[in-house]
C-alpha positions in Angstrom: 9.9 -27.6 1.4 12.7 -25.3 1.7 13.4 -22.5 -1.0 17.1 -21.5 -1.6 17.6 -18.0 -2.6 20.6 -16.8 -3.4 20.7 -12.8 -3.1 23.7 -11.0 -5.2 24.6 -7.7 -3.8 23.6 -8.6 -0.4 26.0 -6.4 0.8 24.7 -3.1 -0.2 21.6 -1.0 0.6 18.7 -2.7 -0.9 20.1 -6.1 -1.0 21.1 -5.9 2.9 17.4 -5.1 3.3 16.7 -7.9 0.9 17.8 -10.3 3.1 15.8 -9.3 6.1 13.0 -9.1 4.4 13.7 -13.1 3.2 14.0 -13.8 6.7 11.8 -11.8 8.5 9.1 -13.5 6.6 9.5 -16.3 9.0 8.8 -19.4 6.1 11.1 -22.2 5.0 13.5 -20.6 3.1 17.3 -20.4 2.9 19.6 -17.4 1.8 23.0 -17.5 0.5 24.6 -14.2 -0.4 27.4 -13.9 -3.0 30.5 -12.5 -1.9 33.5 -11.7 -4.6 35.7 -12.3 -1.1 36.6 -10.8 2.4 34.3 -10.5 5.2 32.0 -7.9 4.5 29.4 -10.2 3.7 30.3 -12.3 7.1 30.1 -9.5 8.7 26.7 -8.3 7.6 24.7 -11.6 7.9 25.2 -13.6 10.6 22.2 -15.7 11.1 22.5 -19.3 10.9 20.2 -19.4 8.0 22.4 -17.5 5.8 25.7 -19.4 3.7 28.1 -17.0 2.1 29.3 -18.6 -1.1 32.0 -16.9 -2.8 32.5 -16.5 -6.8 33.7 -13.6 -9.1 31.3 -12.5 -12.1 34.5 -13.2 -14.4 35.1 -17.2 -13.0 32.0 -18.4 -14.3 32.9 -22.0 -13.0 32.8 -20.8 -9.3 29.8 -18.9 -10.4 27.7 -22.1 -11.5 29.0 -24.0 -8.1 28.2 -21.1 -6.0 24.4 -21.1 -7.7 24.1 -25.0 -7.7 20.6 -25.6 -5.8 19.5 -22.4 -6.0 15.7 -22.3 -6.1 16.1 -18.3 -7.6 18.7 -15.7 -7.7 17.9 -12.0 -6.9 19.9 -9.7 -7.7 20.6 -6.3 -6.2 23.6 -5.1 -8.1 24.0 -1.6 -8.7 26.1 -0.1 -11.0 26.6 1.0 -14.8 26.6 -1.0 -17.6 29.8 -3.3 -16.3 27.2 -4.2 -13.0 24.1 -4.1 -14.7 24.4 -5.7 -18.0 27.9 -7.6 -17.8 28.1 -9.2 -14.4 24.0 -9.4 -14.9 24.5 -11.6 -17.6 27.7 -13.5 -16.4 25.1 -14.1 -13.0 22.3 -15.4 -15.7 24.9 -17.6 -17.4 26.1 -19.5 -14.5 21.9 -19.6 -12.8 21.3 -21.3 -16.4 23.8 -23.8 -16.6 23.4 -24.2 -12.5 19.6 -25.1 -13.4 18.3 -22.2 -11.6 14.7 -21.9 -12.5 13.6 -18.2 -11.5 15.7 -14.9 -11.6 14.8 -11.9 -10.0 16.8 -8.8 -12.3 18.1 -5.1 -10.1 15.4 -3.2 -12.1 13.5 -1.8 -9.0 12.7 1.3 -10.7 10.1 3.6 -12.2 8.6 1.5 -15.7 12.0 2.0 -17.5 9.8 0.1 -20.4 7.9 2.7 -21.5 10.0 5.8 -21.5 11.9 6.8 -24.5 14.9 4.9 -25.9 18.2 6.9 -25.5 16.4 9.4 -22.9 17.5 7.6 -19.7 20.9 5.6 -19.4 20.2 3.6 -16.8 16.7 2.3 -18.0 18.5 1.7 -21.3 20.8 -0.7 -19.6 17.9 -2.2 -17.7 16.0 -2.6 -21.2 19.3 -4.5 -22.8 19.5 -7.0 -19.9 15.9 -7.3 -19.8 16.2 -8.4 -23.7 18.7 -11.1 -22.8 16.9 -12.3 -19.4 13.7 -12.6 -21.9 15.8 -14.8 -24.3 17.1 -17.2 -21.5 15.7 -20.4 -20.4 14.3 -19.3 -16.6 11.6 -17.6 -15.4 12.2 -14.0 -15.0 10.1 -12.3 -12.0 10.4 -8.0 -12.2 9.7 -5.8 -9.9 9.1 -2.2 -10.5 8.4 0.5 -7.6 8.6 4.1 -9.1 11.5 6.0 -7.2 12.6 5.0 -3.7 10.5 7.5 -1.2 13.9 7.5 0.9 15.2 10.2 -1.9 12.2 12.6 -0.3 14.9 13.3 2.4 17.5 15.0 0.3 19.1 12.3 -1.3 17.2 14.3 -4.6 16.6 18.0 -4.3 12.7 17.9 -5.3 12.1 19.0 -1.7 14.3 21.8 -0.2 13.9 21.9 3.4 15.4 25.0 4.1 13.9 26.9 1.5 10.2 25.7 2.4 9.9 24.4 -1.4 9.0 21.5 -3.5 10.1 21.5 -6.9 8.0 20.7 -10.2 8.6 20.4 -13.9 5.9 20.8 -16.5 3.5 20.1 -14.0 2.6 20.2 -10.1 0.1 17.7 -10.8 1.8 14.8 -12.1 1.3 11.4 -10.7 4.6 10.5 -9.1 5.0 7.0 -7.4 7.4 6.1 -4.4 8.3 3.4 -2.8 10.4 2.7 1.0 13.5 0.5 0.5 12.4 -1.6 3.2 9.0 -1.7 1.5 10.6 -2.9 -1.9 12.6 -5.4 -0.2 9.4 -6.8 1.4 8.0 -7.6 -2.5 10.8 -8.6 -3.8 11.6 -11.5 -1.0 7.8 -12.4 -1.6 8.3 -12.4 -5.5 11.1 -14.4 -5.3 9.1 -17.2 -2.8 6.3 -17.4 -5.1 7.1 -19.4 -8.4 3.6 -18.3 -9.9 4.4 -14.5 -9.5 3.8 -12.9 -12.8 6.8 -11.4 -15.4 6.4 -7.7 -14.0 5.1 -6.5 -10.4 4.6 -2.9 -10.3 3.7 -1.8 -7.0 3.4 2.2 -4.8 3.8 2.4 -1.9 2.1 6.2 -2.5 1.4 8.1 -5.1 2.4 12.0 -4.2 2.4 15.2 -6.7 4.6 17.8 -6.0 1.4 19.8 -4.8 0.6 17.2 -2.4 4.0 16.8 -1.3 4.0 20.9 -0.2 0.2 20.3 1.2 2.0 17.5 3.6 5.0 19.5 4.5 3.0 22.3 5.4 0.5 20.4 7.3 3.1 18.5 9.5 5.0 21.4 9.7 2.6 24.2 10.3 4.8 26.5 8.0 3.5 27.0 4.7 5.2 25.6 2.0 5.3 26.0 -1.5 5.3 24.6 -5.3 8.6 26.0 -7.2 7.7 25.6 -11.1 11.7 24.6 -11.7 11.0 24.6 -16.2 9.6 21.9 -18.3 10.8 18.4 -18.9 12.3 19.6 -22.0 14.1 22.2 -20.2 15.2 20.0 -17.8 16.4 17.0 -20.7 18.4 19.7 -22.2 20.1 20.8 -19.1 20.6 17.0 -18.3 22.4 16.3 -21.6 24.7 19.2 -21.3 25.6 17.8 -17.8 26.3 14.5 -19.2 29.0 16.4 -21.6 30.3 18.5 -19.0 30.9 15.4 -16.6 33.7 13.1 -15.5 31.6 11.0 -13.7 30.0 8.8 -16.7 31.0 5.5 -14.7 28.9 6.7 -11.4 25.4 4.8 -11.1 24.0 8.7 -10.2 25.3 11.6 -11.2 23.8 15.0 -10.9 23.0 14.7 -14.9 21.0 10.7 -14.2 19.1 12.0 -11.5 18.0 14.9 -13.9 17.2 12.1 -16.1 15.0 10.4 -13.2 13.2 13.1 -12.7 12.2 14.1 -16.4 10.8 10.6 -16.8 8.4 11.0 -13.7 7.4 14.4 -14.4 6.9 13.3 -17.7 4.8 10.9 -16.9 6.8 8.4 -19.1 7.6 6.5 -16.2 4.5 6.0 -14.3 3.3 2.6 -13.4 0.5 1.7 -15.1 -0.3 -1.7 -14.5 -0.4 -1.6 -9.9 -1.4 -5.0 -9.2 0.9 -6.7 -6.7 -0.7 -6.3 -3.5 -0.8 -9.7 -2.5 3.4 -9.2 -2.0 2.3 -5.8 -0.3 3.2 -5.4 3.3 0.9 -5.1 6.2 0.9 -1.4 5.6 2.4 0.4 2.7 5.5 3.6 4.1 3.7 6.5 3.0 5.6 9.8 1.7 4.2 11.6 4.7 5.4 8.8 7.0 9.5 9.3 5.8 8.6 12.9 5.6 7.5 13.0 9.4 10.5 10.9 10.4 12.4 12.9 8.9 11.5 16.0 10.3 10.9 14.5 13.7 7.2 15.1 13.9 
């Protein structure tokens, strides 16, 4: 029997990778992607199992036609509060009046449950839609994956290259989990095929400290490298806070001051998955840190 997923944000990062994943897995499933118009979404996916359907998050009538038959909607929207709780909840409207039965939320994140309301913008705007996904009438399948390991290249500074230095806060010994995009996209197509798949899947794809992370670097690179103790979490909230104030840039999904946040719930520990359990979605082999790390450095 064939499962119709509709993917929303295919035409980003992790939902482009989304859709590969669906089809890569090589079982009976069709995708449609949701385009708000033009060709970008042509452009990206062109294989014949793949339907563009087109429908704005304000027309909620081409919305509900565009979801009609849908087995479940993922979504892979990114954004602030206008992307992850508005057109979130304009998407969960029109699945529930469609008759969609499962929804798959854009939380792929560290466990945005557990750390401390008001400390963290985006989890807070996770936790909101979550509230209201909770209260609808489908089936709502999370997954959760710590940071993305991708960020280990210099998308975050907690490893500077050039200095020969990986950055702590608090503690060189805290549990940190990580997670490939490709890897995350692997769980989340086989969440979204499996209608028994539980509320919450928390997976790692490694679990590094900033102590292992220096042991790796200087291992693959034969250079020593060392642990940079950059303050406490505290230290780092505050300096977070008074970026926030300082910036222009409230509207951007990650601004200096939000990946400041990011990294004070890991090194907190606030954020750590606690609950690892989704290996039957795993991939054949999980990306480890050192894996991106050697990639990266050609090694």
């Amino acid at each position: 029997m064939t499962t119709t997923v509709l993917v929303a944000g295919a035409s980003g990062d992790l939902g482009g990778r989304i859709v590969r994943a669906l089809l890569d897995l090589d079982l009976d499933v069709r995708v449609r992607v949701l385009s708000r118009g033009g060709a970008a979404a042509e452009r990206l996916h062109e294989d014949g199992r793949v339907d563009v359907v087109t429908g704005r998050y304000d027309d909620h009538a081409a919305l509900v036609d565009a979801l009609r038959g849908t087995d479940v909607v993922v979504s892979a929207l990114s954004g602030t509060r206008s992307v992850i709780v508005d057109a979130q909840r304009a998407l969960l409207a029109a699945a529930v009046e469609a008759g969609v039965p499962r929804f798959v939320p854009s939380d792929y994140s560290a466990d945005y449950r557990s750390v401390t309301p008001g400390t963290n913008r985006n989890f807070e705007l996770r936790r909101e839609f979550a509230a209201v996904l909770d209260a609808a009438p489908v089936r709502a399948k999370s997954v959760l994956n710590g940071a993305f390991t991708d960020m280990l290249t210099g998308q975050a500074p907690l490893v500077q290259f050039d200095r020969r230095l990986v950055l702590a806060w608090s503690s060189a010994d805290q549990t940190l989990d990580f997670t490939t995009k490709d890897d995350v996209a692997h769980v989340v197509a086989r969440v979204a095929l499996d209608p028994e798949a539980p509320r919450v899947v928390e997976v790692a794809g490694d679990r590094v400290t900033s102590r292992s992370l220096a042991d790796t670097l200087s291992r693959l690179t034969g250079v020593r490298h060392r642990v940079l103790f950059a303050g406490t979490t505290g230290t780092l909230s505050a300096m977070a806070r008074v970026g926030r104030r300082l910036s222009r840039d409230d509207d951007e999904p990650f601004p200096a001051w939000q990946g400041m946040r990011y990294f004070v719930s890991m090194f907190s520990g606030e954020g750590q998955l606690r609950n690892l359990g989704g290996e039957r979605y795993a991939p054949a082999r999980w990306t480890t840190a050192e894996d991106v790390l050697a990639a990266h450095l050609g090694v």
